[in-house]
C-alpha positions in Angstrom: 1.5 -3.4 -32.7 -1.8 -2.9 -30.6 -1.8 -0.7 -27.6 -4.7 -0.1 -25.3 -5.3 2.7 -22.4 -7.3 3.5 -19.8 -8.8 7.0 -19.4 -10.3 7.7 -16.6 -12.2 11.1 -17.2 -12.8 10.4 -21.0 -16.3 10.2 -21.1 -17.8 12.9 -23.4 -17.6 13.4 -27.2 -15.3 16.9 -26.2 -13.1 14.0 -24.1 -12.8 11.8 -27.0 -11.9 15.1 -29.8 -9.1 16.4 -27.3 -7.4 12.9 -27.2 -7.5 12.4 -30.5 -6.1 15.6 -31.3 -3.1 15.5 -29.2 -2.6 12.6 -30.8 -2.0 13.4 -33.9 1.4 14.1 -33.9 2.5 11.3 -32.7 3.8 9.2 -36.1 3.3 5.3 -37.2 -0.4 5.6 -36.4 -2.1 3.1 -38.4 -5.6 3.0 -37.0 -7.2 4.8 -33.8 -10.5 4.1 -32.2 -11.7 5.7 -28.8 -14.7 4.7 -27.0 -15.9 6.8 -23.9 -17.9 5.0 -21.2 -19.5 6.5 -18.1 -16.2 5.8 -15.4 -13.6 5.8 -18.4 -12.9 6.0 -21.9 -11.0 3.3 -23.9 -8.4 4.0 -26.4 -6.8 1.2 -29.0 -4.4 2.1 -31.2 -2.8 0.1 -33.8 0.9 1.4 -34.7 3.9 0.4 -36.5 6.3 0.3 -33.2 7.5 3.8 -32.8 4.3 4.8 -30.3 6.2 4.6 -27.0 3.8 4.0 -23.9 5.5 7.2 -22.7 5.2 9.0 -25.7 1.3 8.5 -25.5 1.2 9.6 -21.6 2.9 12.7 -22.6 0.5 13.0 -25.8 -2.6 12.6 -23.6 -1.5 14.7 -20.7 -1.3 17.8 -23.2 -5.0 17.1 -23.7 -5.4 17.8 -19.8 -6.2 13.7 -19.1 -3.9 11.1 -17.7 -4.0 7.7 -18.6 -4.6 5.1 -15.7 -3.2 1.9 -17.4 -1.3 1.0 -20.8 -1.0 -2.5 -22.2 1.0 -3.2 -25.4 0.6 -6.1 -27.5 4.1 -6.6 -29.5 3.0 -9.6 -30.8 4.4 -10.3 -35.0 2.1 -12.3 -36.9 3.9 -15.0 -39.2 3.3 -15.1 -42.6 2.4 -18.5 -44.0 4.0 -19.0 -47.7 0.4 -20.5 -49.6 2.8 -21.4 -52.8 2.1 -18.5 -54.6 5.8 -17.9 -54.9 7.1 -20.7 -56.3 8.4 -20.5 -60.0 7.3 -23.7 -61.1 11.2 -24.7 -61.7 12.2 -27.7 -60.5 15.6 -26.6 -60.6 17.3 -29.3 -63.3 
């Protein structure tokens, strides 16, 4: 899963360390990236599921900033099956 959040007063590299930080108890993190800006700073998150949009308010308000807007991707990506599995059997 992908999440992405708004964060309105995120715009220094002390910002960006206190986010990350409270975030790191939060489990099934797979990959975190957190860009400040001069209004607000981005975060994107890619998780495994169990990263509520609550559970990252709550994780980010410890930090002392608030989060203006959360939008979840839940898309699943299919696998494709490129033959590699096949036993070469033709079953007789």
């Amino acid at each position: 899963m992908r999440t992405t959040a708004t964060i309105p007063a995120m715009r220094s590299e002390y910002a960006k360390q206190a986010v990350f930080t409270s975030l790191t108890p939060l489990e099934g993190i797979v990959r975190l990236e957190l860009t400040s800006g001069a209004d607000a700073g981005t975060l994107m998150l890619e998780h495994d599921g169990r990263v509520t949009a609550d559970a990252l308010r709550e994780a980010i308000e410890v930090s002392g900033y608030v989060v203006a807007h959360i939008d979840e991707d839940r898309r699943v990506l299919t696998l494709v099956d490129d033959g590699s599995s096949d036993t070469g059997e033709d079953g007789a």
